[in-house]
N, C-alpha and C positions, 0 to 999 in steps of 0.2 A: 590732774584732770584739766585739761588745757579749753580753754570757753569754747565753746558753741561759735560756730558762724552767726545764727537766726540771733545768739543773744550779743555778741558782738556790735552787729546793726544795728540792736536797737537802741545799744549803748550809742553808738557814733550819732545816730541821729539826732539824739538826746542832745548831745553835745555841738554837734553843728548848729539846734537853734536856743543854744542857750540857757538849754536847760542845767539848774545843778544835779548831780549824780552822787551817790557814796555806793564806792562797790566793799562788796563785804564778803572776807574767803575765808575758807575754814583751813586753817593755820596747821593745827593741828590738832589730833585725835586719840584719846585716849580709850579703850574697852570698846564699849560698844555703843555706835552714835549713826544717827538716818542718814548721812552722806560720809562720804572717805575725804581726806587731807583735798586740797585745793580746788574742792567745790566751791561755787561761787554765785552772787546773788546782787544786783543791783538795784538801787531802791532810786526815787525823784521823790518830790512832796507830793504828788498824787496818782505814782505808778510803779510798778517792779518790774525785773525781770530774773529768769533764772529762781532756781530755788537752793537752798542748804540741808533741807529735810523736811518740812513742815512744821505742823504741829506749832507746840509754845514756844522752842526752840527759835523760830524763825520768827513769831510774833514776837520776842525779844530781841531780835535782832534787827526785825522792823523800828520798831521804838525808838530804837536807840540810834539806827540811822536817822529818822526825822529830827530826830534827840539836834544833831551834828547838822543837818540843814538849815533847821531853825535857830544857832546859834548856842542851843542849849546844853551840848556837849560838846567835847574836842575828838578830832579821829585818833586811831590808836586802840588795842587789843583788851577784850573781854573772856575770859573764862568763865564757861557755865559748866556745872555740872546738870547730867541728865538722869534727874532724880526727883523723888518727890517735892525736891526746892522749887521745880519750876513746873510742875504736874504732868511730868515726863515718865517713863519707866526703864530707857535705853538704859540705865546702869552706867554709861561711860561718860567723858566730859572731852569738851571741845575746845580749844581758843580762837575765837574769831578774831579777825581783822578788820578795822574799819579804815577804809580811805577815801578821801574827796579825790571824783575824778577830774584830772588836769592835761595835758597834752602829751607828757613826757609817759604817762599810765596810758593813755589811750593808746599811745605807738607802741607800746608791749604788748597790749590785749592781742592790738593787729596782728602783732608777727605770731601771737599762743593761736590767734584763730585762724591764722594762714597755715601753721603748722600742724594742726588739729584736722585739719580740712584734706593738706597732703597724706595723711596717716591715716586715713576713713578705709575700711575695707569698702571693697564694691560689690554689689548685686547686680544681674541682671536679669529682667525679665524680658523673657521671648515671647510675644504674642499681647498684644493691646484688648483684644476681649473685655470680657464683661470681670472675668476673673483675674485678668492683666491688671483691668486698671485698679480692681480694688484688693490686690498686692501691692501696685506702686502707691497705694493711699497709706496703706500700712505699713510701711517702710519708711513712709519719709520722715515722719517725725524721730526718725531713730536713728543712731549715730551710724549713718552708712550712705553712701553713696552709691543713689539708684537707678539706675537706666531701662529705660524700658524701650524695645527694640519692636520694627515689625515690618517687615517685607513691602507690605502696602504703605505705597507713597500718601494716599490720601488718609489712612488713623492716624497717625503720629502727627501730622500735619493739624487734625481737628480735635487735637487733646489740649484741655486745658489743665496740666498736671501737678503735682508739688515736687515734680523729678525729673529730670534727663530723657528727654525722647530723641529716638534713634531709628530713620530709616535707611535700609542698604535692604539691597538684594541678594546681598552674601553675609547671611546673619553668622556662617562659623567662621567668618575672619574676625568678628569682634568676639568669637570666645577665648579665638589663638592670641589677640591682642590684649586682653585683660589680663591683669597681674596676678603675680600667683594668690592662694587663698580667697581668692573671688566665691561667691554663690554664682550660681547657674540656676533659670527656674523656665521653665519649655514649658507652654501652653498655646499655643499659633493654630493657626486653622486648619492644618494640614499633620495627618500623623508623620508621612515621609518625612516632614518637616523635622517637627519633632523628634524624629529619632535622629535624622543628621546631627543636629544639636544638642542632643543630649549626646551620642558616641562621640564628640570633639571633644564635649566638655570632660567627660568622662577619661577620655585616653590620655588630656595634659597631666594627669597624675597629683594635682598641686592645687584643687579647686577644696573649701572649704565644704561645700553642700553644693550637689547637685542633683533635683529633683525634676518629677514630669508630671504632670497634670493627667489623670486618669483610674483606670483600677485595675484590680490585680491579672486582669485578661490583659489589656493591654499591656502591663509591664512583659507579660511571658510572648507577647508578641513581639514585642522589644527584644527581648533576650534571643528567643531565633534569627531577628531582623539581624542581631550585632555574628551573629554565626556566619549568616548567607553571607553579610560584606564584609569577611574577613577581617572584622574586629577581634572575634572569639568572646563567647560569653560571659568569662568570668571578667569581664570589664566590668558586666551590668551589676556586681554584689553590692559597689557603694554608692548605687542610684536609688534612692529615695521617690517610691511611687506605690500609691498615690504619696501625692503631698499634705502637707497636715496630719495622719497618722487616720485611721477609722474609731479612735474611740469616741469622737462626737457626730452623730447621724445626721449633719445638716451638709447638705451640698450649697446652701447659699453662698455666691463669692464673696460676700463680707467673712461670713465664719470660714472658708477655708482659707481666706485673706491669712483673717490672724492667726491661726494655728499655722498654718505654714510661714509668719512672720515668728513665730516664738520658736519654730526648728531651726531657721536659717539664722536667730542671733544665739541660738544654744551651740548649733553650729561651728561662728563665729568666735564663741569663747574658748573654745576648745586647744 
């Protein structure tokens, strides 16, 4: 599990002004434990970042980093079991790693988080709305790289966002231009729109999720739309519309945010 960019930075920074660092990995993993093999976590005397699981687990692991800043241990590997020893119940054990970060660690982390970064599947959202923006809010803190797109020159322009803003006036040449296993998520102020964008995304064949903002009228309006222009209908079966699913009755864009953020990373793993 190769680091985080966000946690990457805060490393560097840490370290550009001097701060000391102990990063601390999970080595490895036995049965069953809150993170998998080379989760990672770095601790200062008065900050962290990154987690290993939580719980007593990690306030062991806290400890014992300070333990090594304040001189009071040495770096170098612990084994805990996750059991009533440490008032855990995972059942399985771990060995951590502990190390002082130094320059020759810090240029590794770079290249796991430059390479971590090129490996990010990508999202995109079509349409900056109300329901736009609080998809690309929902997105960002999750291992994906998210673009949010939208015709009008002046939204993308007056967003202040935690993601990738994208104006063109030809929103399906950046469908045709994204990599295969992308999401696609059409919400734009125009249905025409919308459905151009949704049949691009749809015909590359190789898209992970692609969904449309709406309900089940408009998907069947969709599905003739994709007839009249010589798509042929059965494009529309692996379109996902509404998005989010109907089994929570709230239309507010934060709740459709996230349920339409736990489709596209279920999506995603598939």
């Amino acid at each position: 599990m190769p680091i985080e960019r966000a946690h990457f930075d805060r490393i560097a920074d840490w370290f550009a002004t001097g701060v000391d660092v102990v990063i601390i990995r999970v080595a490895a993993v036995e049965g069953s434990a809150p993170r998998d093999s080379d989760a990672m976590m770095s601790v200062t005397a008065e900050a962290m970042a990154g987690t290993i699981g939580g719980g007593q687990l990690e306030w062991l692991a806290l400890t014992q980093a300070r333990d090594i800043l304040s001189g009071k241990a040495g770096a170098g590997s612990r084994n805990i079991p996750l059991g009533p020893e440490i008032g855990q119940c995972c059942g399985g054990r771990v060995r951590l790693d502990f190390a002082r970060l130094d320059q020759s660690r810090l240029e590794e982390l770079s290249r796991q988080a430059s390479q971590a970064e090129r490996e990010l599947k990508q999202a995109f959202i079509f349409g900056a709305g109300h329901t736009g923006k609080a998809l690309a809010t929902a997105l960002a803190p999750l291992p994906l790289k998210t673009t949010l797109v939208d015709t009008r020159p002046e939204v993308p322009d007056s967003l202040s966002m935690p993601v990738a803003t994208l104006t063109t006036a030809l929103p399906e040449e950046t469908v045709h231009a994204a990599p295969p296993a992308s999401a696609f998520v059409t919400m734009t102020h125009e249905h025409s729109l919308d459905f151009l964008i949704t049949a691009e995304a749809l015909k590359r064949g190789d898209a992970a999720y692609v969904g449309m903002i709406g309900s089940a009228t408009k998907r069947a309006v969709f599905m003739n739309w994709l007839e009249r222009n010589d798509y042929g209908c059965e494009l529309g079966d692996k379109l996902v519309c509404p998005i989010g699913g109907n089994r929570v009755k709230d239309k507010r864009p934060e709740v459709i945010a996230a349920l339409t953020a736990a489709e596209i990373l279920g999506a995603m793993a598939r």
